[in-house]
Residue, then its C-alpha position, 0 to 999 in steps of 0.5 A: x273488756x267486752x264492749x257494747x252493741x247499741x241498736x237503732x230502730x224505727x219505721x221508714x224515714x224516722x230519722x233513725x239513720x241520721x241520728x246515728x250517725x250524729x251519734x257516731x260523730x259525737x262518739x268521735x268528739x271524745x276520742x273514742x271510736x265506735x264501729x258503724x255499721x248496718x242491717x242488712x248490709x256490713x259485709x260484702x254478702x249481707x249487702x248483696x243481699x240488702x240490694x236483692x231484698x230491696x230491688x222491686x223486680x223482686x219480691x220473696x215469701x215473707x219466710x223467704x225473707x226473713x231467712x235471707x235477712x237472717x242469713x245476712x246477720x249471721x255473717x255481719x254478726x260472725x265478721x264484723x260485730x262480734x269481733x268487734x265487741x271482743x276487741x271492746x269497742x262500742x258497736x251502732x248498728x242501724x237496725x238489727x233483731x227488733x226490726x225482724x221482729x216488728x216487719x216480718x213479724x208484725x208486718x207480715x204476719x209470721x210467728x214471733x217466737x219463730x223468729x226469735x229463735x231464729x234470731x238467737x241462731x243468727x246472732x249467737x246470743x249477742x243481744x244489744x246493751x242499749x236500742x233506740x227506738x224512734x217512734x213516729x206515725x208511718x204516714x209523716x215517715x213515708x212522706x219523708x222518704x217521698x221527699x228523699x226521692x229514694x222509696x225502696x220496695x218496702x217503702x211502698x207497702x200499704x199503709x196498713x203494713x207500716x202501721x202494723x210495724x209501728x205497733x210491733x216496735x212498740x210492743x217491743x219496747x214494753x216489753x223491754x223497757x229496760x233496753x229500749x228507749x222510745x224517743x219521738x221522731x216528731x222532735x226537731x232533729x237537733x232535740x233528737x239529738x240531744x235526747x239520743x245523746x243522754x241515753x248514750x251517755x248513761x250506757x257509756x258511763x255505766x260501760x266505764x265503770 
């Protein structure tokens, strides 16, 4: 049995993160045992390169970017989630294509079909069964992550940038509405939740046959 590979997207400080790993938990609740993991991040290379992106003292081209968070995909896809899926267990990555697409993209300016391809490159052609996309206005995010005391060099782009990145995951999702759910971040956390939780139980019903 081949299993499925669920996405969580969103700008900074949507939630995204807590949300899946409520999520996760819930999984846990009815005896299943999802695989979590992140982008950039998962393996020992890919988090070495998460730490590079993130860190201040560094800031590369956006192309020079994109292909190190590329290449950190490539080997989360190649040691953890394709593996993963092969054994058919149920994959929540937080963050994965999309957000290539809406900030480096979107947010920097480089060429969508571009990136696309290199993502299929990256990936092998494993594509997410299910994405959740939690929308909200970039400047209520940013607050949050102020509020977290954890802002990372991204966090302190402009404003503009943010906002540029918002549009891009909604584009996104219209052009696929049939794989991303766009839920409102505004929610109280425990609606969330619940609104996260009904998309998931579809996917797994249909995944049970």
């Amino acid at each position: 049995m081949i299993g499925r590979l669920v996405t969580f997207e969103g700008g900074d400080g949507s939630g995204k993160s807590t949300q899946l790993a409520r999520a996760a938990e819930h999984i846990r609740r009815t005896g299943a045992d999802p695989l979590v993991t992140r982008e950039p991040g998962g393996t020992p290379f890919a988090e070495r390169a998460r730490a590079l992106l993130l860190d201040d003292e560094t800031r590369p081209s956006a192309l020079a970017e994109a292909l190190l968070i590329q290449a950190a995909r490539a080997d989360l896809v190649a040691r953890v989630i394709r593996p993963a899926l092969e054994a058919g267990r149920l994959v929540l990555c937080d963050r994965h294509c999309d957000s290539t697409l809406a900030y480096q993209g979107a947010g920097r300016g480089l060429d969508l079909e571009a990136l696309r391809q290199l993502n299929r490159v990256a990936t092998g052609g494993i594509t997410p069964d299910l994405t959740l996309l939690y929308d909200l206005e970039p400047e209520a995010g940013l607050e949050r992550r102020a509020r977290s005391g954890a802002p990372n060099r991204l966090d302190r782009e402009p404003i503009e940038f943010h906002r540029r990145v918002r549009q891009g995951f909604l584009e996104l999702a219209r052009r696929e509405p049939e794989r991303i759910v766009v839920l409102d971040a505004r929610l109280d956390p425990a609606q969330l939740e619940a609104r996260t939780w009904e998309a998931l139980e579809q996917l797994l019903q249909r995944a049970r046959g």
